[in-house]
C-alpha positions as CSV (number, residue, x, y, z in Angstrom):
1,X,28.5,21.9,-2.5
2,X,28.9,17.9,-3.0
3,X,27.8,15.8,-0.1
4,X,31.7,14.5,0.3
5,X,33.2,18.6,1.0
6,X,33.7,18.7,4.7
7,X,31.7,21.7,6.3
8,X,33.2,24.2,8.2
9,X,31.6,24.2,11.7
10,X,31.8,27.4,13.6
11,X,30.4,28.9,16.8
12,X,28.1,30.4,15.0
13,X,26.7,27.6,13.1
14,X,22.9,26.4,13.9
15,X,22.9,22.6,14.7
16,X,19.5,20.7,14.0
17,X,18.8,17.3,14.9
18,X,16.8,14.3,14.7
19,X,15.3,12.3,17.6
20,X,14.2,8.8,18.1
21,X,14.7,5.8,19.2
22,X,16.4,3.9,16.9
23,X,18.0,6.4,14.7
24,X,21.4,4.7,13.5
25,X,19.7,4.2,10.3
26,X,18.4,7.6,9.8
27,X,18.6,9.5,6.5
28,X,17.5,12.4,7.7
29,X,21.4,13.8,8.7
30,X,22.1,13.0,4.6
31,X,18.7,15.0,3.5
32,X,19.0,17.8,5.7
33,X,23.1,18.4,5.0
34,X,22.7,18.7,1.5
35,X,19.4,20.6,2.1
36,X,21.4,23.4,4.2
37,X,24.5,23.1,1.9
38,X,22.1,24.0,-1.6
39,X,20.8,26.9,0.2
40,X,24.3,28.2,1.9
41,X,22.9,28.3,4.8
42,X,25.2,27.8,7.9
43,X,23.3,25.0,9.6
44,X,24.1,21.4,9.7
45,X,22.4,18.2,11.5
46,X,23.1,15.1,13.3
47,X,20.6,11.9,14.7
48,X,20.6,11.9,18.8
49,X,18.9,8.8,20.2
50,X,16.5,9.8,22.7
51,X,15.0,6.8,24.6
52,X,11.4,7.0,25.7
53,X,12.7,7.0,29.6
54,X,15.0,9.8,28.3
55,X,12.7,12.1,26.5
56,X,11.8,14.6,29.4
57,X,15.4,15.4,30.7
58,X,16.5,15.4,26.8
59,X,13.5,18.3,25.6
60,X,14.8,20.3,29.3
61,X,18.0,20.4,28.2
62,X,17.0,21.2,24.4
63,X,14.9,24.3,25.1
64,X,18.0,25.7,27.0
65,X,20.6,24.3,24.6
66,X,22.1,26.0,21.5
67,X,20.4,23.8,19.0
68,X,17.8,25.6,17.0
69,X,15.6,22.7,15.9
70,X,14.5,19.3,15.7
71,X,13.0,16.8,14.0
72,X,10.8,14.3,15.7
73,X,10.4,10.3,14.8
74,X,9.1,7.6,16.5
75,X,8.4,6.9,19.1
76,X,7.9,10.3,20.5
77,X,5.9,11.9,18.2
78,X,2.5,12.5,20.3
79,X,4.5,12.6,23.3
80,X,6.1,15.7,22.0
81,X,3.1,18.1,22.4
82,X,3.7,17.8,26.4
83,X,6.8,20.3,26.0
84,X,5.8,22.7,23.3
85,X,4.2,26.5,24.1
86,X,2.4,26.3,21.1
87,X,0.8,24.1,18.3
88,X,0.1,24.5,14.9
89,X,-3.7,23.6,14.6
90,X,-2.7,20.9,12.0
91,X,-0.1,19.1,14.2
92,X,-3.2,19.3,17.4
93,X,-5.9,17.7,15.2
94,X,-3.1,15.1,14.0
95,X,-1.8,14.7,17.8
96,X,1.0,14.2,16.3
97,X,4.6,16.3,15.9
98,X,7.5,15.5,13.7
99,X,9.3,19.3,13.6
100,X,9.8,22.0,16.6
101,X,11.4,24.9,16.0
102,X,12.3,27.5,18.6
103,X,10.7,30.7,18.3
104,X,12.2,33.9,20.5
105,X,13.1,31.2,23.1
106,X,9.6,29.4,23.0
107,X,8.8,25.8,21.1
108,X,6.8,26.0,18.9
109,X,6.0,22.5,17.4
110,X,4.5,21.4,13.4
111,X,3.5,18.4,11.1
112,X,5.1,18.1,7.8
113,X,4.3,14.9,6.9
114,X,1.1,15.0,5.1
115,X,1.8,18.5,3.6
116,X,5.4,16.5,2.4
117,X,3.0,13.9,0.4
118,X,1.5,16.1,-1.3
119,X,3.8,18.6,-2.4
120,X,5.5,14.6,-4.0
121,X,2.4,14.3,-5.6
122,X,2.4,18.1,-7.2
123,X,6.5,17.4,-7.6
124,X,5.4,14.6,-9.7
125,X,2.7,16.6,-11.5
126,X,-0.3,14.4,-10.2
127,X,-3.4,16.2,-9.8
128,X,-5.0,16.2,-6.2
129,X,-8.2,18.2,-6.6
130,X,-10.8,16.0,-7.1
131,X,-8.5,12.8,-7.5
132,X,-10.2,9.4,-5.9
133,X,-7.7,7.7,-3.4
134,X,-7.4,4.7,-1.7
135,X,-5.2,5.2,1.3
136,X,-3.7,2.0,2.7
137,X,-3.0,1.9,6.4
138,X,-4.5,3.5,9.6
139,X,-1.7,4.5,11.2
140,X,0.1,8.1,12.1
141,X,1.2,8.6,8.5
142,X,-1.9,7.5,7.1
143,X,-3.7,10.3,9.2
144,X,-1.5,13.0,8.6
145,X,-1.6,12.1,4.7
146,X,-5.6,12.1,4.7
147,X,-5.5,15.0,6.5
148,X,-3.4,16.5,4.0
149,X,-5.1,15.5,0.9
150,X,-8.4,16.7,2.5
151,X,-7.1,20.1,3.0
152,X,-6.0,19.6,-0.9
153,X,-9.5,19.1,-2.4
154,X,-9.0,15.3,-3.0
155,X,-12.5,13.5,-4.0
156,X,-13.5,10.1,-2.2
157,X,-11.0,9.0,-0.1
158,X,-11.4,5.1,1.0
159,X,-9.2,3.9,3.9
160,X,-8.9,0.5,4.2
161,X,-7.0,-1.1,7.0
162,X,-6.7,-4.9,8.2
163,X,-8.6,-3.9,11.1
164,X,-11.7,-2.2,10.5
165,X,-12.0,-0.4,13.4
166,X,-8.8,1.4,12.9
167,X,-9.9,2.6,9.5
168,X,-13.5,4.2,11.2
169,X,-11.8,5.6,13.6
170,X,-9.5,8.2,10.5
171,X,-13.3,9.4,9.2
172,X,-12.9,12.4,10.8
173,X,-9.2,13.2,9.3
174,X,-9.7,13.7,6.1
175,X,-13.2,15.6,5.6
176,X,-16.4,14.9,4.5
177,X,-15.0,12.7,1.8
178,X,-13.5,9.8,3.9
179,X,-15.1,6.6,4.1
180,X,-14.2,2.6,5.2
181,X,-12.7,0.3,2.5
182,X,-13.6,-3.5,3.5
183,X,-11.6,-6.3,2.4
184,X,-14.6,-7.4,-0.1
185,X,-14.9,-3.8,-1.1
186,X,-11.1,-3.0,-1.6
187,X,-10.6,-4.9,-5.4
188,X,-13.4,-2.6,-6.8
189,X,-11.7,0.1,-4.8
190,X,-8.5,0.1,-5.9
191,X,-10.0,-0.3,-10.0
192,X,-11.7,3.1,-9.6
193,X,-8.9,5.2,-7.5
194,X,-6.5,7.8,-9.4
195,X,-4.4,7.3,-6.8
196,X,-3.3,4.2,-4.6
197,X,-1.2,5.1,-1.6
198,X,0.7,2.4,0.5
199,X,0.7,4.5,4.2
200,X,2.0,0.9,6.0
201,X,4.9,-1.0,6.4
202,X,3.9,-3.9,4.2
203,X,6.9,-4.9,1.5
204,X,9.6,-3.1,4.2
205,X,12.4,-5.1,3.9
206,X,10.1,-8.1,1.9
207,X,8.6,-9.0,-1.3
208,X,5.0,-8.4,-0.2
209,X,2.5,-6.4,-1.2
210,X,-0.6,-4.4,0.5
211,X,-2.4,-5.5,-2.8
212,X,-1.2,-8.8,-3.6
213,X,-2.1,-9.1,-7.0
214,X,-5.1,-6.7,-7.6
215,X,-5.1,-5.2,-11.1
216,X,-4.3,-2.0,-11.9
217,X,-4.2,0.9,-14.7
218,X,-2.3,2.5,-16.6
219,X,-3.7,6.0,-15.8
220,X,-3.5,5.6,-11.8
221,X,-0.5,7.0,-9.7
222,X,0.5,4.6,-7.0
223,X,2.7,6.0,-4.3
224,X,4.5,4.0,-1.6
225,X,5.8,5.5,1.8
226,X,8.0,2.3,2.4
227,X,11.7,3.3,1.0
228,X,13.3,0.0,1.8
229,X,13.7,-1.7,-0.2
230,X,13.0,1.8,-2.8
231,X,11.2,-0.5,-5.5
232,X,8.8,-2.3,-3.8
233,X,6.8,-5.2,-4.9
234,X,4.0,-2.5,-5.0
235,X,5.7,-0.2,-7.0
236,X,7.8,-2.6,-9.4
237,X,3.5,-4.0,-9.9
238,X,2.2,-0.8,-10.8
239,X,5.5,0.0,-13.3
240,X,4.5,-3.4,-15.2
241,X,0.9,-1.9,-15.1
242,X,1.8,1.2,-16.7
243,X,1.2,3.4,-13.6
244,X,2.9,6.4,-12.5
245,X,4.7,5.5,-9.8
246,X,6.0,7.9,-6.2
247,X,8.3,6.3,-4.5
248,X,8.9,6.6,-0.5
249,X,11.9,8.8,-0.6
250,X,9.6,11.6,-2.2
251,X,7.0,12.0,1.2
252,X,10.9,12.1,2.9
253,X,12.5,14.0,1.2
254,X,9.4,16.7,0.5
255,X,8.3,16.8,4.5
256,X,12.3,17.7,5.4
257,X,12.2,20.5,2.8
258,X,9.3,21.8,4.7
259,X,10.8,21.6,7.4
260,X,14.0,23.9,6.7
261,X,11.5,26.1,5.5
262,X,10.3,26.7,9.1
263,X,13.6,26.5,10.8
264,X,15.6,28.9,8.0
265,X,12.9,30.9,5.7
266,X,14.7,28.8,2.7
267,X,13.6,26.3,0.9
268,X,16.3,23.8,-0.6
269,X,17.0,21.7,-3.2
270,X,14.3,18.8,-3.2
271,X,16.3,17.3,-6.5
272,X,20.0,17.3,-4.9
273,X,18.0,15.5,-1.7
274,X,16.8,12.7,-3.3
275,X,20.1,12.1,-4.8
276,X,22.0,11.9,-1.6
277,X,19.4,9.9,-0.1
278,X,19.5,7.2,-3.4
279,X,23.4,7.5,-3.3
280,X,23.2,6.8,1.0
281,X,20.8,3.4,0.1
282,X,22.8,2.2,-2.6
């Protein structure tokens, strides 16, 4: 089914939904569509912006409502754990949930961002085991990824942040493996990593980069999380360099597929995602 076919909604149809606050701008209703529609399942989804004052009488009102799942943005992802009846371990060590999905009448809430990162990487056929990573950032994402790529078998992970502190306090995310990337240490960094992964907002909306002009290789994957603009400076550096490049629909697109996994038992169409959501930003 192309995107453009209007769906028949019955009675009987499930009804997901992403909150947030803001969410006008949210792809997720253009993922998750096409997502139901390559599996035929009868689901579809729309954005509902819950304000942080709004939150509480919003998840009463969803646990009795008809809607059969939701996926959570900011700012309420930690806040979400307050109305759930049970956790996935991943989502408690993370504090953080981005998917709930009602279970015989309970909430039952998930993270599926790291696990969405990686299965980009393994979508892109970049090897994980044993790969050395430097994760840039220190923020929600950048833990969920780090614990992710931990659970993976990644080598040396190096986080470096802008503020130090931020970066010591992810060291017990991602394993044994993790360790602090200074500013002086971050050039020599960045030359030995197999992978490079932009985990902040830097070059959202700009012509910045979290690297500046650092060198890089030819056989290094650099991945960016920022989908806006879709070639970053970071990226459109590491495609002069040679690099294999991940851009930030992948982590998007691949965290929403496992998240109709948990709300339908099918997985859909990662391929026919990525398209809609390239098609929605041109």
């Amino acid at each position: 089914m192309q995107e453009s076919e209007t769906r028949r909604i019955t009675a009987r149809t499930s009804v997901a939904a992403v909150i947030g606050h803001p969410v006008g701008q949210s792809l997720s209703p253009v993922i998750h569509n096409v997502g139901f529609a390559s599996t035929g399942v009868d689901w579809t989804y729309v954005a509902i912006d819950v304000p942080v004052s709004g939150l509480a009488a919003f998840m009463s009102s969803f646990a009795q409502s008809s809607l059969a799942g939701l996926s959570v943005t900011m700012p309420h992802k930690k806040a979400m754990a307050g109305f759930m009846d049970w956790i996935d371990p991943i989502a408690v060590s993370l504090e953080s949930i981005n998917t709930v999905v009602k279970v015989d009448g309970a909430l039952h809430g998930h993270s599926t961002d790291g696990d969405g990162l990686c299965d980009a990487l393994r979508a892109a056929d970049v090897d994980i085991a044993g790969a050395s990573i430097v994760l840039l950032g220190a923020g929600g994402a950048s833990r969920s990824i780090a614990d992710a790529l931990g659970r993976c078998s990644a080598g040396a992970i190096g986080v470096h942040n802008r503020t130090e502190s931020a970066a010591t306090s992810m060291l017990s995310v991602g394993g044994a493996t993790m360790r602090v990337v200074t500013s002086a240490d971050l050039p020599n960094a960045i030359e030995e990593a197999d992978i490079v992964i932009n985990a902040t907002s830097v070059g959202m909306g700009t012509s910045e980069s979290p690297i500046g002009n650092l060198p890089l290789s030819s056989h290094q994957t650099v991945v960016d999380i920022v989908y806006h603009p879709l070639e970053t400076a970071l990226l459109a550096h590491a495609r002069r360099s040679g690099c294999r490049t991940v851009d930030g629909l992948q982590m998007l697109v691949h965290q929403a597929v496992r998240q109709q996994v948990l709300w339908t038992g099918h997985a859909p169409d990662a391929r026919a995602m990525i398209a809609a959501a390239k098609q929605a930003l041109a």
